[in-house]
VOPAGU-2260 file (C-alpha; in pm, 1 decimal, decimal comma):
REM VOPAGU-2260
SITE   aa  ch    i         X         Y         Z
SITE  UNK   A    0    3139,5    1962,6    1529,9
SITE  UNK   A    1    2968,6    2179,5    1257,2
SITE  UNK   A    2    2573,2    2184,5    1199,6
SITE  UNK   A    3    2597,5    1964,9     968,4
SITE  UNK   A    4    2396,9    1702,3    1116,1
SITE  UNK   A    5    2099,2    1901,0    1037,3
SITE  UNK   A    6    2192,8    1961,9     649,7
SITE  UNK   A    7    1994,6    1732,5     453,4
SITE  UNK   A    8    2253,1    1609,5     268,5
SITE  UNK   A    9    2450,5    1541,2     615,1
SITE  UNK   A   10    2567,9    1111,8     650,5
SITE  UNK   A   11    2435,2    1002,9     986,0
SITE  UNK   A   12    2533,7     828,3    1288,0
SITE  UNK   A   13    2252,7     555,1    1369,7
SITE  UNK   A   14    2230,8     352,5    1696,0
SITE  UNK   A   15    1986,9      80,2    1538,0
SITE  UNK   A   16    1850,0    -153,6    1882,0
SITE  UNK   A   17    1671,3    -471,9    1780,0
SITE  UNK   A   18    1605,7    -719,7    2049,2
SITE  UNK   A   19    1547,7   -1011,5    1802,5
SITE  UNK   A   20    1741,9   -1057,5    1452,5
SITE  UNK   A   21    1698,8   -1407,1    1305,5
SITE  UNK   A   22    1804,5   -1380,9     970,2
SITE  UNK   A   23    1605,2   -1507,5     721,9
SITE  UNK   A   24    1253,2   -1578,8     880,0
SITE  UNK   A   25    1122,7   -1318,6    1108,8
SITE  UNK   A   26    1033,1    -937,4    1007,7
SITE  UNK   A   27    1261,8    -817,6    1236,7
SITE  UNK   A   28    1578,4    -971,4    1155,7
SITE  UNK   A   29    1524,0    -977,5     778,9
SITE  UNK   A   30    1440,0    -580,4     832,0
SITE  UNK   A   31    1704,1    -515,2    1031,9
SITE  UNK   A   32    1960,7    -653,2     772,6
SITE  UNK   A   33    1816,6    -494,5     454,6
SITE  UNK   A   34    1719,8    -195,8     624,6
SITE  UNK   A   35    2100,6    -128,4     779,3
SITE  UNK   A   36    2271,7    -214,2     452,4
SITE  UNK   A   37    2025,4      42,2     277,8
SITE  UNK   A   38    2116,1     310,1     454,6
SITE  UNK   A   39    2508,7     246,2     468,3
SITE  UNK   A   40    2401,3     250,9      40,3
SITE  UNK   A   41    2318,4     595,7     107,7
SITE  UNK   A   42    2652,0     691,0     288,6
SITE  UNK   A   43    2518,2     649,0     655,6
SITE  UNK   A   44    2693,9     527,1     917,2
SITE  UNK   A   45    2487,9     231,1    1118,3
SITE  UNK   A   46    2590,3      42,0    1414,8
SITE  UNK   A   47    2322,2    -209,3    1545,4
SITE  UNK   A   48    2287,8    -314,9    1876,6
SITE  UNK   A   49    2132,5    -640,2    1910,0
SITE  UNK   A   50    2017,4    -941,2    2108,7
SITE  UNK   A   51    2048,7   -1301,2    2018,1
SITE  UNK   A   52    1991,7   -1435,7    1767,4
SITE  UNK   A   53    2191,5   -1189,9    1610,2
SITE  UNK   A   54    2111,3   -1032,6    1298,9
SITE  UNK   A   55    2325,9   -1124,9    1013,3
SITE  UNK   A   56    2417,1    -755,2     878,4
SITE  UNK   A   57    2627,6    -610,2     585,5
SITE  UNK   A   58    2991,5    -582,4     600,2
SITE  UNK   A   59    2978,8    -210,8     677,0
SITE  UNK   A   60    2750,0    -224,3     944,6
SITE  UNK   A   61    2914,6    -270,7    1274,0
SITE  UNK   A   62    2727,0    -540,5    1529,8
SITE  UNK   A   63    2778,0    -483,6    1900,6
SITE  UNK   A   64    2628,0    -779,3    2045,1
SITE  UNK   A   65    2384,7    -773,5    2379,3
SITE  UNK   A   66    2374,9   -1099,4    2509,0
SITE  UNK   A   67    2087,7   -1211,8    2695,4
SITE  UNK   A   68    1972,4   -1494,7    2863,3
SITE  UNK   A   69    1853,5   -1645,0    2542,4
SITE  UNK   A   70    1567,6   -1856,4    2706,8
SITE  UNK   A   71    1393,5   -1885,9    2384,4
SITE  UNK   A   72    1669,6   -1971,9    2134,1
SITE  UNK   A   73    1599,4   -2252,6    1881,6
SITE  UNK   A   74    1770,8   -2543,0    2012,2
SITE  UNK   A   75    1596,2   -2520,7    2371,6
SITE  UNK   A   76    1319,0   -2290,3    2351,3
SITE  UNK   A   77    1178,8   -2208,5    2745,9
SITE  UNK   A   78    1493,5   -2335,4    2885,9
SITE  UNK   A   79    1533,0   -2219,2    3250,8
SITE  UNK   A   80    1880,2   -2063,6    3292,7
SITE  UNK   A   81    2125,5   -2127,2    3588,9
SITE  UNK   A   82    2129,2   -1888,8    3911,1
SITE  UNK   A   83    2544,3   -1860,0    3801,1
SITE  UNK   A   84    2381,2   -1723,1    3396,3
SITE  UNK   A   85    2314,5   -1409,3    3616,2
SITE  UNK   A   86    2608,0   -1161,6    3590,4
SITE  UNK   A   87    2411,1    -829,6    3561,9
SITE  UNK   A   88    2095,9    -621,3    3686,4
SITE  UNK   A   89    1983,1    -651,4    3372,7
SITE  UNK   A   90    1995,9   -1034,8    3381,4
SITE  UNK   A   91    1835,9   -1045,7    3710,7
SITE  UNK   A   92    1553,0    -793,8    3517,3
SITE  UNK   A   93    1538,2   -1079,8    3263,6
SITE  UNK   A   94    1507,7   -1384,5    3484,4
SITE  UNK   A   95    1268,8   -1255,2    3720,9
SITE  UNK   A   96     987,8   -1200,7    3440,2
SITE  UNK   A   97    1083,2   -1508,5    3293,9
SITE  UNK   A   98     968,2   -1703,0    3603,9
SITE  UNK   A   99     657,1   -1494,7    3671,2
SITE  UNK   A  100     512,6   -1619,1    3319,6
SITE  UNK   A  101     655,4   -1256,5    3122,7
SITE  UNK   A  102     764,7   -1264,3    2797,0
SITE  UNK   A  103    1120,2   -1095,8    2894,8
SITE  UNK   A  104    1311,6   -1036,9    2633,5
SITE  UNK   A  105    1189,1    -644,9    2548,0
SITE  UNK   A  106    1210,4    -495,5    2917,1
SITE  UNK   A  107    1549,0    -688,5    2976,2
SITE  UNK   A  108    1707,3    -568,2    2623,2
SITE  UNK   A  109    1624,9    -216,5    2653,4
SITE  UNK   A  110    1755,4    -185,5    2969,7
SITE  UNK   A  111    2123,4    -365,7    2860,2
SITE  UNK   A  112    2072,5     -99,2    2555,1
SITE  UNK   A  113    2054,5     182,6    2774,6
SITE  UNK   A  114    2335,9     102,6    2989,5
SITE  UNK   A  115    2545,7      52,6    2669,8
SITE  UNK   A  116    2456,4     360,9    2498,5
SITE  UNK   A  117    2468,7     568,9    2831,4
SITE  UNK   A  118    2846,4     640,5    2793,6
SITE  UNK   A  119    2817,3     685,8    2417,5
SITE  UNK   A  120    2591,4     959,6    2383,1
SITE  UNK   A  121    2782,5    1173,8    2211,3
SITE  UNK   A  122    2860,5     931,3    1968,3
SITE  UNK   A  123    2560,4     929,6    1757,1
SITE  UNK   A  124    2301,6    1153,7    1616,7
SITE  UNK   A  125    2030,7     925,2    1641,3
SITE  UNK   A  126    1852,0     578,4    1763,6
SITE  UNK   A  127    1641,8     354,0    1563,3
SITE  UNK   A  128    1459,5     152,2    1793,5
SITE  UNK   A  129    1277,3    -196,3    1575,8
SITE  UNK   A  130    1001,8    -253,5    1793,2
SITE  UNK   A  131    1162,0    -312,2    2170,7
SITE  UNK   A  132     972,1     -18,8    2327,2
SITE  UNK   A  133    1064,9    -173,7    2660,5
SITE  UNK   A  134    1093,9     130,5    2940,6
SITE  UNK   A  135    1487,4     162,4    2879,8
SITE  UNK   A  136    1378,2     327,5    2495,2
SITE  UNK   A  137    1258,0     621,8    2748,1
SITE  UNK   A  138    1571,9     657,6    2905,7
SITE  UNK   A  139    1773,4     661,1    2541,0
SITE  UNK   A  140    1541,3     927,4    2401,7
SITE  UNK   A  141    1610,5    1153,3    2732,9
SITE  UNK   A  142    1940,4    1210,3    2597,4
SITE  UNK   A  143    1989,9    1056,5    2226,6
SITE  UNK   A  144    1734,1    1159,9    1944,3
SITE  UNK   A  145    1513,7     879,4    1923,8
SITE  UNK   A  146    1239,7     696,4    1640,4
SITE  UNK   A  147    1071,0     358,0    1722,0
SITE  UNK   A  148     976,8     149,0    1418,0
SITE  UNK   A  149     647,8     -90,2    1467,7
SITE  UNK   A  150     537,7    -296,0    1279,9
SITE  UNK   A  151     209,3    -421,1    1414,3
SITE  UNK   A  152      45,4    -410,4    1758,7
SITE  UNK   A  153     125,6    -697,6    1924,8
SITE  UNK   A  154    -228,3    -654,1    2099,8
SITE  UNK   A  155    -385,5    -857,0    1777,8
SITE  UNK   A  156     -91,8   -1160,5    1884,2
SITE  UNK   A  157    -247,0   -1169,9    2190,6
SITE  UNK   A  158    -568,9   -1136,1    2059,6
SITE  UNK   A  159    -567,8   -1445,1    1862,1
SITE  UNK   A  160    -380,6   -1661,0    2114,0
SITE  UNK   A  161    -614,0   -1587,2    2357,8
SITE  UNK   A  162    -865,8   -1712,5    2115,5
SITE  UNK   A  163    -742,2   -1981,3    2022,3
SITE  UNK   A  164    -671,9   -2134,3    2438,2
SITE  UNK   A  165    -911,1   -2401,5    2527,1
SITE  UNK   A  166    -907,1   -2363,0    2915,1
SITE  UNK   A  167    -898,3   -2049,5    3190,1
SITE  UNK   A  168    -509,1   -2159,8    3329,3
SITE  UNK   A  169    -404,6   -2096,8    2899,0
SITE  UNK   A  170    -609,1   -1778,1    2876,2
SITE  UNK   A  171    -457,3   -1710,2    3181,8
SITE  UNK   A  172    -121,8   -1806,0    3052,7
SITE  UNK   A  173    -138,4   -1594,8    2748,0
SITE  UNK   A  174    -230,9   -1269,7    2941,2
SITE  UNK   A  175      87,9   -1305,0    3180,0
SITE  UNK   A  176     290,7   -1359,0    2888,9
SITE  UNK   A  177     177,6   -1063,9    2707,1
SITE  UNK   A  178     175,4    -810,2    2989,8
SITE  UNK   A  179     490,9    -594,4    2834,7
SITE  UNK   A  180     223,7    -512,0    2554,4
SITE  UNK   A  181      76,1    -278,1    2843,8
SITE  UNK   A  182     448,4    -188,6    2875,3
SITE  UNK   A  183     482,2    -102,6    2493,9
SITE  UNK   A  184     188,8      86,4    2471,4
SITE  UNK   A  185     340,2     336,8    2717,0
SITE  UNK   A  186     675,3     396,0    2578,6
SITE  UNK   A  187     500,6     403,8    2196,9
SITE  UNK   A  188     262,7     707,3    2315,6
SITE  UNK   A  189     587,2     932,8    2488,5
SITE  UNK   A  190     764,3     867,1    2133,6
SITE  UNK   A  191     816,5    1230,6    1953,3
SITE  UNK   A  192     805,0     977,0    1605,6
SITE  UNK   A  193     704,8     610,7    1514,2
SITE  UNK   A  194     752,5     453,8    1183,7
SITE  UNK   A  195     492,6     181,0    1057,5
SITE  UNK   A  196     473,4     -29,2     795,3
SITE  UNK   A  197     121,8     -19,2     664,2
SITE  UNK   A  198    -205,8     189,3     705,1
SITE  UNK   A  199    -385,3     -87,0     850,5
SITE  UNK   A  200     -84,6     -79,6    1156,5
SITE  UNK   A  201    -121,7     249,4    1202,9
SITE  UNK   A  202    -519,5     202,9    1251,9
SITE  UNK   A  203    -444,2     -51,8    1453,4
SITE  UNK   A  204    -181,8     121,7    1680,7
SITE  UNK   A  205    -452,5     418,3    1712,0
SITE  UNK   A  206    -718,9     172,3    1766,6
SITE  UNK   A  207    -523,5     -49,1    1994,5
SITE  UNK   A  208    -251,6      95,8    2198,2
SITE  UNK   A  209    -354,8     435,8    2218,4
SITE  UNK   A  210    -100,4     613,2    2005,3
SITE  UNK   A  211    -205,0     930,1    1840,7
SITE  UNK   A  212    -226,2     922,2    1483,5
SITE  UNK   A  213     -38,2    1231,3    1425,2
SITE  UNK   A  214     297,7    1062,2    1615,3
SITE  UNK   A  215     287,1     811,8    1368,0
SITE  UNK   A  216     475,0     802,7     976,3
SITE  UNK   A  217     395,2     564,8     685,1
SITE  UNK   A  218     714,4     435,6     540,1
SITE  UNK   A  219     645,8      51,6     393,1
SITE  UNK   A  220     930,5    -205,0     403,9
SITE  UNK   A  221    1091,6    -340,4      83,5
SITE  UNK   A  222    1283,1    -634,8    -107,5
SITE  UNK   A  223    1533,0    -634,6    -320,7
SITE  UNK   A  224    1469,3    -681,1    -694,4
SITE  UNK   A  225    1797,9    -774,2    -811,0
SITE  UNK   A  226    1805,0   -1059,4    -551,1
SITE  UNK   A  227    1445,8   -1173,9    -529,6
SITE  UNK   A  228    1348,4   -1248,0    -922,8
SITE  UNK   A  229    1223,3   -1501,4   -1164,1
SITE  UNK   A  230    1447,7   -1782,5   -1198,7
SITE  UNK   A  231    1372,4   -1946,1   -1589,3
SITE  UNK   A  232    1698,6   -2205,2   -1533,6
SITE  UNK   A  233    1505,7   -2377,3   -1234,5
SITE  UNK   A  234    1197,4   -2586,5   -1309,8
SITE  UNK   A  235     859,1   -2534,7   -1146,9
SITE  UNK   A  236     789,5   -2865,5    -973,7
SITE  UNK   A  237     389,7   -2938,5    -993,9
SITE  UNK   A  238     188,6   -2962,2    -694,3
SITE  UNK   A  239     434,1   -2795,2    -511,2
SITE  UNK   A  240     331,2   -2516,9    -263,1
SITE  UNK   A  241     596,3   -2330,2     -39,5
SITE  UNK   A  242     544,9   -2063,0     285,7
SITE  UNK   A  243     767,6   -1934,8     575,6
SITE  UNK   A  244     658,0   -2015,1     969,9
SITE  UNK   A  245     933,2   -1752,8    1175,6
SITE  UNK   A  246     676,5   -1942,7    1467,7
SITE  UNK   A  247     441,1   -2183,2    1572,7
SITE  UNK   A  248     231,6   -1888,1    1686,3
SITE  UNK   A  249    -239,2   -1876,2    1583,1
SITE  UNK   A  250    -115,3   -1546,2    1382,1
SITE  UNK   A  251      55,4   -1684,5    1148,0
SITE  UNK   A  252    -258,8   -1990,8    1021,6
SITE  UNK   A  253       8,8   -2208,1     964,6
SITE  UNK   A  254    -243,1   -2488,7    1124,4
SITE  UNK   A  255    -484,9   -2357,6     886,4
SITE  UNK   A  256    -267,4   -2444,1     576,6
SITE  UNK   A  257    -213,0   -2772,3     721,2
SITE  UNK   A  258    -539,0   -2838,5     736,4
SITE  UNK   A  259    -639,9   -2713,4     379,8
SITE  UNK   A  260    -302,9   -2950,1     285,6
SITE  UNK   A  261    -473,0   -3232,8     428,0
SITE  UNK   A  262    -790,4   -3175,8     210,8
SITE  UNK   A  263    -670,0   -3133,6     -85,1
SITE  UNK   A  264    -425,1   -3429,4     -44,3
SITE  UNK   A  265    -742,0   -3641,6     -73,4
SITE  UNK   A  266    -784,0   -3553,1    -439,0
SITE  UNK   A  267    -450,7   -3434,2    -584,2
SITE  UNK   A  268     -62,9   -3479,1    -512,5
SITE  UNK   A  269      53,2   -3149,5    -332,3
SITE  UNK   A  270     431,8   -3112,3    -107,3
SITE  UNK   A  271     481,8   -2826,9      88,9
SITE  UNK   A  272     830,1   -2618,1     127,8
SITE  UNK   A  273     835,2   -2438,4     511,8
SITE  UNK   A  274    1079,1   -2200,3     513,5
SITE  UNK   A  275    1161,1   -2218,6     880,4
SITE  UNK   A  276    1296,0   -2488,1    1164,9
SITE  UNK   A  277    1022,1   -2775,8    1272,9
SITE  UNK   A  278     924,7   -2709,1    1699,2
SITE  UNK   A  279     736,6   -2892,8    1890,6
SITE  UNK   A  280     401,4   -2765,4    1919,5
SITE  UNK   A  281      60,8   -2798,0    1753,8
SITE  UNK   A  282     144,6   -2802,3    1360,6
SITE  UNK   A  283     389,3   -3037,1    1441,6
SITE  UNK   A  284     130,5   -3217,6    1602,9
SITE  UNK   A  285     -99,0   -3168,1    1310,2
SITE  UNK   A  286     141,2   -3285,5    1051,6
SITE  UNK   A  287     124,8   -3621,2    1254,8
SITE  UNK   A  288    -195,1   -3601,1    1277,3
SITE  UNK   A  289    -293,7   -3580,1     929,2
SITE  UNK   A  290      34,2   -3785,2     809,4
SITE  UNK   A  291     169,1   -3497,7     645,0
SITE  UNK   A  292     536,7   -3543,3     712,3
SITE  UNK   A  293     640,3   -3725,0     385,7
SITE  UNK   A  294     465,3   -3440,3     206,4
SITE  UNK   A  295     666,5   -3162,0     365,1
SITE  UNK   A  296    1010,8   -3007,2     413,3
SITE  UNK   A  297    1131,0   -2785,9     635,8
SITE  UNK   A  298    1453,3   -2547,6     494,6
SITE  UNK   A  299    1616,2   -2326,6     763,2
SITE  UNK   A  300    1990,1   -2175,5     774,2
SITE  UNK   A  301    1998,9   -2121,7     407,0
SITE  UNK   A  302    2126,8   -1868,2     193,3
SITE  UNK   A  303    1898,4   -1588,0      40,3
SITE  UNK   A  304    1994,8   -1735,1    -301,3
SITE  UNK   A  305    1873,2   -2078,8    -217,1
SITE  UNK   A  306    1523,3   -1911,1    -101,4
SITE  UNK   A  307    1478,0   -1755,2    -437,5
SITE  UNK   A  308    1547,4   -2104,9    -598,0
SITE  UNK   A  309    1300,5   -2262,3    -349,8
SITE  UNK   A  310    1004,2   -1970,3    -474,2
SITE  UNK   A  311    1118,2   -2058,0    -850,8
SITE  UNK   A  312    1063,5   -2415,6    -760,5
SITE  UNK   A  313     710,1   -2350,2    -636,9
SITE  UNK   A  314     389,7   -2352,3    -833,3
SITE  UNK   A  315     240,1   -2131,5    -595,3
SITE  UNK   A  316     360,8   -1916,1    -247,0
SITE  UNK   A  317     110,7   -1957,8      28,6
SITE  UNK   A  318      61,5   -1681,6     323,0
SITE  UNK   A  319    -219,0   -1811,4     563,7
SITE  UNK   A  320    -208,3   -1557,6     818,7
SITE  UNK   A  321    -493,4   -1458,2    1051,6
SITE  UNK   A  322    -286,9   -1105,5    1086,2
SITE  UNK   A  323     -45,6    -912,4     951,4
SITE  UNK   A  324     139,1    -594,6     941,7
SITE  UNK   A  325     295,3    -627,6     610,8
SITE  UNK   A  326     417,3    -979,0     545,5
SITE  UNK   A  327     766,3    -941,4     385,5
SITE  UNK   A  328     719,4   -1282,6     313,7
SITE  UNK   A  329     442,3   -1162,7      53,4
SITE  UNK   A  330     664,9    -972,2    -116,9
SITE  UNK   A  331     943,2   -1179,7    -138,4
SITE  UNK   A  332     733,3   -1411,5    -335,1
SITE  UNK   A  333     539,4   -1180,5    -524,8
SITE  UNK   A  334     843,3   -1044,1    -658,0
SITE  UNK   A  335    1030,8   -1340,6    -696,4
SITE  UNK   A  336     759,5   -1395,0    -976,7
SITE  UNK   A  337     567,7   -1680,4    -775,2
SITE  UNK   A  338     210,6   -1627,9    -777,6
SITE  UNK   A  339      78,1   -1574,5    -429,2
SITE  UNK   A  340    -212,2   -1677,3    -269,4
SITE  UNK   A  341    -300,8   -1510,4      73,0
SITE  UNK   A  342    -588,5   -1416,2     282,0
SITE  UNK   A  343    -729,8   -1084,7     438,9
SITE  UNK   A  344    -593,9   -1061,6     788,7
SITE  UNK   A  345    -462,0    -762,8     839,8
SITE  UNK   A  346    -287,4    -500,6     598,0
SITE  UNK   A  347    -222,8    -845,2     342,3
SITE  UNK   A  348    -499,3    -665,6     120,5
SITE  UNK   A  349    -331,8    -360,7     138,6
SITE  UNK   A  350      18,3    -537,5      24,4
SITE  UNK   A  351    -105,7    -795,5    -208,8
SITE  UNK   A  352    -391,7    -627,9    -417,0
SITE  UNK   A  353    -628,3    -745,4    -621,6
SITE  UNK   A  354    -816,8   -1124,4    -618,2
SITE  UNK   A  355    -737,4   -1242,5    -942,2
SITE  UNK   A  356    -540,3   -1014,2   -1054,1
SITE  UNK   A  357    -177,2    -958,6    -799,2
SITE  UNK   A  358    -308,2   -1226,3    -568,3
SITE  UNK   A  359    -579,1   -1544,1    -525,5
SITE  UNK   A  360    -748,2   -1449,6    -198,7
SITE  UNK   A  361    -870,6   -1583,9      79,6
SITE  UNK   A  362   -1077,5   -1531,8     420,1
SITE  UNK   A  363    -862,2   -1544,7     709,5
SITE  UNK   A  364    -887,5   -1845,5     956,9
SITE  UNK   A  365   -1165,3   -1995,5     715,5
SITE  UNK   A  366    -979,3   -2360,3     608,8
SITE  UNK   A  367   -1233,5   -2417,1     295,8
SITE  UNK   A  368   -1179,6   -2084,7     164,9
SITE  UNK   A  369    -782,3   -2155,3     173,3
SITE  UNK   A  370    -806,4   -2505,5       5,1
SITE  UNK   A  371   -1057,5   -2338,7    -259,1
SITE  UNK   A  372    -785,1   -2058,9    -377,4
SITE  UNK   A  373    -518,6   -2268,7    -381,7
SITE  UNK   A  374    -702,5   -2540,0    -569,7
SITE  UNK   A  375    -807,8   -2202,1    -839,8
SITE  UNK   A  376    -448,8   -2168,0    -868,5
SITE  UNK   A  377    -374,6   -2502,5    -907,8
SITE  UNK   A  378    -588,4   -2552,5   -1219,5
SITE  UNK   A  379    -528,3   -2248,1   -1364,6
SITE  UNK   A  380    -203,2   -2205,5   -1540,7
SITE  UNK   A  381    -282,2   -1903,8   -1695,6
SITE  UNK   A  382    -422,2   -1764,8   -1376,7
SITE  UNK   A  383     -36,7   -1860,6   -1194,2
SITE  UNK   A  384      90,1   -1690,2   -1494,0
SITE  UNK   A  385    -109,6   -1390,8   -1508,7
SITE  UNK   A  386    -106,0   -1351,2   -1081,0
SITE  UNK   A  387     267,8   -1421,0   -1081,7
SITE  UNK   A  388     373,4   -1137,6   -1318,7
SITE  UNK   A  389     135,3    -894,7   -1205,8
SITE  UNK   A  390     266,7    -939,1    -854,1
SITE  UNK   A  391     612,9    -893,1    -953,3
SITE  UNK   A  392     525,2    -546,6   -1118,1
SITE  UNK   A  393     313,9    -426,3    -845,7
SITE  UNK   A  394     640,2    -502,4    -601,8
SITE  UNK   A  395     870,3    -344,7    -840,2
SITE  UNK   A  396     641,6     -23,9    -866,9
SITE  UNK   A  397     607,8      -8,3    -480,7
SITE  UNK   A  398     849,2    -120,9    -273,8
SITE  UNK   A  399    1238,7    -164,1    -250,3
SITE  UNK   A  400    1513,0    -100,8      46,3
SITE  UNK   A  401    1642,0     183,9    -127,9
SITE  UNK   A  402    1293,0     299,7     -92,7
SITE  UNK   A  403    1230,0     209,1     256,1
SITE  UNK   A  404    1587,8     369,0     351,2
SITE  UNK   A  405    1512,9     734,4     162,4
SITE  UNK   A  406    1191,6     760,0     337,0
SITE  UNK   A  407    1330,0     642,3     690,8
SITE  UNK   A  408    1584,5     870,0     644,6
SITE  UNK   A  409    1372,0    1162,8     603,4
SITE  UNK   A  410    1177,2    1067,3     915,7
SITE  UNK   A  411    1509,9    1044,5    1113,7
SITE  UNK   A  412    1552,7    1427,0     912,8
SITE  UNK   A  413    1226,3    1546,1    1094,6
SITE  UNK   A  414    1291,9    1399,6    1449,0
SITE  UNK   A  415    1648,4    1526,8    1416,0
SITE  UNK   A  416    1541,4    1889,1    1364,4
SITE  UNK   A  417    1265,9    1872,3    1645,1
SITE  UNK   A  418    1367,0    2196,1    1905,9
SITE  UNK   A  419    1377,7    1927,3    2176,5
SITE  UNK   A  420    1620,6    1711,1    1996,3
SITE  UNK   A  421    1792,3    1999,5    1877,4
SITE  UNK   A  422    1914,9    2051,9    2212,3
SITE  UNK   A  423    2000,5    1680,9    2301,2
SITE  UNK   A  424    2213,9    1704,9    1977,6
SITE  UNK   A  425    2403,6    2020,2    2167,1
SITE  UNK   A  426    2424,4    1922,9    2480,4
SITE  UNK   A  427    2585,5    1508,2    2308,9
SITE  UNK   A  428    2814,4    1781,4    2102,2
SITE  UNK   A  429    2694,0    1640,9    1755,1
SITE  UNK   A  430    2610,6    2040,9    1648,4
């Protein structure tokens, strides 16, 4: 093979791992999907290795599937596999964390993703890791170029659940199950280049896992424009207030927005649109609670087009989050032409701008201050109007895929011309 591969006009061969890839709620699947297509756009050639659920991807991106255990699919979420489930190391790996309390699914998909890429070295310039950085990433990059996107440290998930448990056996609990943060940690500080999706995640990552700042690359996700957009044909329907829950998880505040929901439906009419499948757990629990259930809908398994009809629908977007590291939720609604309200956690200042002016704001985890914004916006045409607009511009002027997949690109550029990946890149016979 010529040296191409280093020319900066040279189409690529990407090995793109994600563990996770629902499609449609979830910043990994919905990243993984835009992301990939993106850079086909630009003439690369992707093939994504993933576990279940699987990413829904663009016709010419190729899927090689890496099934685990799937203990924590949708339909039966914890379910204990059967002793015959176990046909690999790899699904021995899984099960034995599984049973000792660990969250499994990053040390046990790395470790199928090494064995599968192992033979295939020579096959690709480059791996794009979405936020595994289980111990098998370290074998990969020993012989494959590697870059690891994260999007947040998922030291603040832990944070907040460990918050939020009422007893020592649940704090207890929540540590086991995040141990493979300790895990990720390690891998992210031997990476040569990781990708993150904000400022505040990259303080966060220094701050919080140890990873030097100079490793690390801002490149910001994106949405599409032509997809997400104002809808005139489809009626606003009053009162109505719509947000996505990819999990029943304290991050996300979705109890907090309950809550709020349950004020305000003391003194005004108000439904709420989840984008995302109901679980048992504590909003569902809440939603009982507070006899919320006639008030709300939950919309899963539907197309992107129907999503864009259910923002149009909305008189407001609602992201309650105690922490984020982007929120491509945010976007999505921002530039669908919804006016947004969200709170501080996280980098959602950085994403959403101005009170007022992109965004109504609110404090994270503080119930009053929700119900407060969202009443502002509810009595405020002109401030929906003005908020809703704005936000669409300020997405437009920021952030696309095409975007996201230029700048991604030249990081893979970079990492590709790196004197230790240089020789990788020999020795695989891609120069």
């Amino acid at each position: 093979m010529s040296t191409s591969v280093l020319d900066p006009d040279a189409p690529l061969k990407i090995a793109y791992l994600t563990y996770r890839g629902k499609p449609h709620v979830g910043g990994q699947g919905v990243y993984t999907r835009h992301l990939t297509k993106a850079l086909a756009d630009l003439g690369h050639t992707v093939e994504v290795f993933g576990g279940q659920p699987y990413p829904i991807l663009d016709d010419r991106v190729t899927l090689t599937e890496l099934p685990s255990l799937d203990t924590f699919n949708e339909y039966f979420p914890g379910r204990f596999p059967g002793f015959w489930e176990l046909k690999t190391r790899e699904d021995a790996l899984e099960m034995a964390q599984f049973v000792t309390g660990v969250f499994p699914e990053p040390l046990a998909f790395s470790a199928r993703a090494a064995r599968e890429l192992k033979p295939r070295a020579r096959e690709f310039d480059l791996v794009h890791d979405n936020q595994c950085l289980g111990y098998g990433i370290l074998k990969i990059e020993e012989k494959i170029p590697t870059i690891v996107t994260l999007h947040h440290p998922i030291t603040k998930d832990r944070e907040l659940e460990m918050s939020h448990a009422k007893s020592w056996a649940k704090r207890w609990s929540v540590g086991r199950w995040y141990s493979f943060v300790k895990m990720q940690g390690k891998v992210a500080s031997k990476m040569p280049r990781i990708v993150v999706v904000s400022q505040n995640s990259i303080d966060d990552i220094h701050t919080d896992m140890g990873v030097e700042v100079d490793r690390m690359r801002l490149v910001p996700v994106g949405v599409d424009p032509d997809l997400f957009k104002p809808l005139a044909h489809v009626e606003r329907r009053p009162g109505r207030l719509i947000t996505t829950a990819s999990a029943d998880v304290a991050l996300k505040g979705l109890s907090y927005l309950l809550e709020a929901m349950a004020k305000l439906r003391t003194e005004r009419d108000i439904t709420l649109t989840i984008i995302g499948k109901p679980r048992p757990g504590h909003s569902m629990d809440l939603i009982d609670s507070y006899g919320l259930a006639a008030h709300i809908e939950f919309v899963s398994g539907v197309t992107d087009e129907r999503i864009v009809e259910l923002y149009a629908e909305a008189e407001m977007a609602v992201v309650p989050s105690l922490y984020e590291g982007f929120s491509l939720p945010a976007i999505e609604a921002m530039c669908s032409g919804t006016p947004l309200v969200a709170t501080d956690g996280g980098a959602l200042p950085e994403v959403t701008g101005i009170d007022g002016d992109t965004v109504i704001g609110c404090t994270a985890g503080d119930v009053d201050s929700l119900a407060a914004a969202i009443t502002r916006g509810l009595d405020s045409p002109e401030l929906r109007a003005r908020v809703g607009a704005a936000g669409r511009q300020r997405v437009l002027d920021r952030w696309t895929w095409k975007k996201c997949a230029e700048q991604t690109v030249e990081q893979y550029r970079e990492v590709l011309a790196m004197p230790q990946n240089v020789a990788k890149l020999r020795v695989n016979g891609r120069l």
